[in-house]
BALOBA-1460 file (C-alpha; in Angstrom, 3 decimals):
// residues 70
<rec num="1" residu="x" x="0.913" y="-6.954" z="-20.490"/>
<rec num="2" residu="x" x="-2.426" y="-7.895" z="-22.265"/>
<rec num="3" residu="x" x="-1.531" y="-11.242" z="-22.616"/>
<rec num="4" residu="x" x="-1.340" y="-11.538" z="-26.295"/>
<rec num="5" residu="x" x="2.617" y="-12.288" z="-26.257"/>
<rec num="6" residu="x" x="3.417" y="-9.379" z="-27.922"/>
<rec num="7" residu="x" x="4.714" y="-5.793" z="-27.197"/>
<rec num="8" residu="x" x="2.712" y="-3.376" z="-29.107"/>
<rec num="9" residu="x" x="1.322" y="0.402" z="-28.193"/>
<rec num="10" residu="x" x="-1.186" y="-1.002" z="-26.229"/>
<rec num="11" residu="x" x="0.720" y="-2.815" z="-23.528"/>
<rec num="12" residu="x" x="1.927" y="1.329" z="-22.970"/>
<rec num="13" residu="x" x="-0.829" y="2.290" z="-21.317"/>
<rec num="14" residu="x" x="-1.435" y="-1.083" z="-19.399"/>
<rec num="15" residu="x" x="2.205" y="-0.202" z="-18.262"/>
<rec num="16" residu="x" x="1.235" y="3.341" z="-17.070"/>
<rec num="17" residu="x" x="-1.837" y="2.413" z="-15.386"/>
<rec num="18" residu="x" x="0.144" y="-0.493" z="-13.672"/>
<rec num="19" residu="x" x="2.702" y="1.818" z="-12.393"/>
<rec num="20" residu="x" x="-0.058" y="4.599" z="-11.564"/>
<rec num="21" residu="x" x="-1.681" y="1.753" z="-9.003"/>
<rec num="22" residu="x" x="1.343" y="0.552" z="-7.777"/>
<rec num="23" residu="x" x="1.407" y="2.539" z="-4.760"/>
<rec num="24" residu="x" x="-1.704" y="1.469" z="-3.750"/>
<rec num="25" residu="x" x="-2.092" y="-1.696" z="-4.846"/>
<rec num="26" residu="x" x="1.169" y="-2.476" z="-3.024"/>
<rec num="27" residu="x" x="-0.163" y="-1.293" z="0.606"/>
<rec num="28" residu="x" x="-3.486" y="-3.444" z="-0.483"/>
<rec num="29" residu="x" x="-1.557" y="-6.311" z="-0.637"/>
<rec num="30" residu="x" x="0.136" y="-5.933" z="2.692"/>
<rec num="31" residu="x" x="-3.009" y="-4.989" z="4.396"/>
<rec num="32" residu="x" x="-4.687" y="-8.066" z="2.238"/>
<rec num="33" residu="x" x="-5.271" y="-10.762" z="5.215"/>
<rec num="34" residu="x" x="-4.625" y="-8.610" z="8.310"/>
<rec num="35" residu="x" x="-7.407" y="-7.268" z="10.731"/>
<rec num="36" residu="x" x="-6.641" y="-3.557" z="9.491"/>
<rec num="37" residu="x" x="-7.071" y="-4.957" z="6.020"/>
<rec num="38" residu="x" x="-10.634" y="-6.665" z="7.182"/>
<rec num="39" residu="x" x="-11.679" y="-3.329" z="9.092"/>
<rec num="40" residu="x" x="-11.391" y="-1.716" z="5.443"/>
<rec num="41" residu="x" x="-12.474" y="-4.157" z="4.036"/>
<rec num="42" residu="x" x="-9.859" y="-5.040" z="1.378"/>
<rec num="43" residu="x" x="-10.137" y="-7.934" z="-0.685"/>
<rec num="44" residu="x" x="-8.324" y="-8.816" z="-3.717"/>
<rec num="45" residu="x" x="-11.240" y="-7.106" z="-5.612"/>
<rec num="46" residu="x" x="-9.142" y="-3.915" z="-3.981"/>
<rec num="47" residu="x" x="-6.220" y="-4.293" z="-6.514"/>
<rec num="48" residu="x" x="-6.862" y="-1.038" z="-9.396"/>
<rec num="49" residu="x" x="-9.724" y="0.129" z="-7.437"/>
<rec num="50" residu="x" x="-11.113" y="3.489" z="-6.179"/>
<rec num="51" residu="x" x="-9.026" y="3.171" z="-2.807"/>
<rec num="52" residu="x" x="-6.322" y="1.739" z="-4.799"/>
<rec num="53" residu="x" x="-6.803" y="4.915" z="-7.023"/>
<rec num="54" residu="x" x="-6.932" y="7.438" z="-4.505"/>
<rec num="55" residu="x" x="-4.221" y="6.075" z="-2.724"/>
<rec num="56" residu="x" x="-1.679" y="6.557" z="-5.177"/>
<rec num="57" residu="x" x="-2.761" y="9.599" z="-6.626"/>
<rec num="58" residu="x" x="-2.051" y="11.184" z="-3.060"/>
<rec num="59" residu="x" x="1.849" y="9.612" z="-3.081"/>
<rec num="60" residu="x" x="2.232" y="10.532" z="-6.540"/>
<rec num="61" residu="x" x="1.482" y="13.506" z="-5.998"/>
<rec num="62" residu="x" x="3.595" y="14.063" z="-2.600"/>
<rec num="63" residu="x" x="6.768" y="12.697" z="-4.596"/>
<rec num="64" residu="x" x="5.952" y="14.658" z="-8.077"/>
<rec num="65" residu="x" x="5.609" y="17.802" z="-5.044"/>
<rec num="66" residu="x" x="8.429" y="17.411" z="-3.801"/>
<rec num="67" residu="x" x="10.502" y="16.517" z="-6.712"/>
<rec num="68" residu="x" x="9.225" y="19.912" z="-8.083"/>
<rec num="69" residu="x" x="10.322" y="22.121" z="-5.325"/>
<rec num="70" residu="x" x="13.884" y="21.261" z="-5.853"/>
């Protein structure tokens, strides 16, 4: 994941923060291009970011809700 060719402790947490985004950086990649994703201004600079953040905070936290409640 760090692109040293090996799996060591480290690539752990690039592999949690990668699936932590992944919510958000997926809908930044389909908005990436289209005039919703130019309104809000997304740019591949988007990928990780604050927005990116937020974003998939909010669905984690809907699907950890939810998954919690049953």
């Amino acid at each position: 994941m760090n692109m040293d060719g090996l799996v060591t402790i480290s690539d752990a947490w690039l592999w949690l923060q990668w699936l932590f985004f992944l919510p958000g950086d997926f809908a930044a990649m389909v908005l990436l291009g289209t005039p919703i994703g130019d309104f809000f201004e997304i740019t591949l600079g988007s990928i990780q970011g604050v927005g990116s953040g937020a974003l998939s905070f909010c669905v984690w936290f809907v699907v950890f809700e939810s998954l919690l409640q049953e």
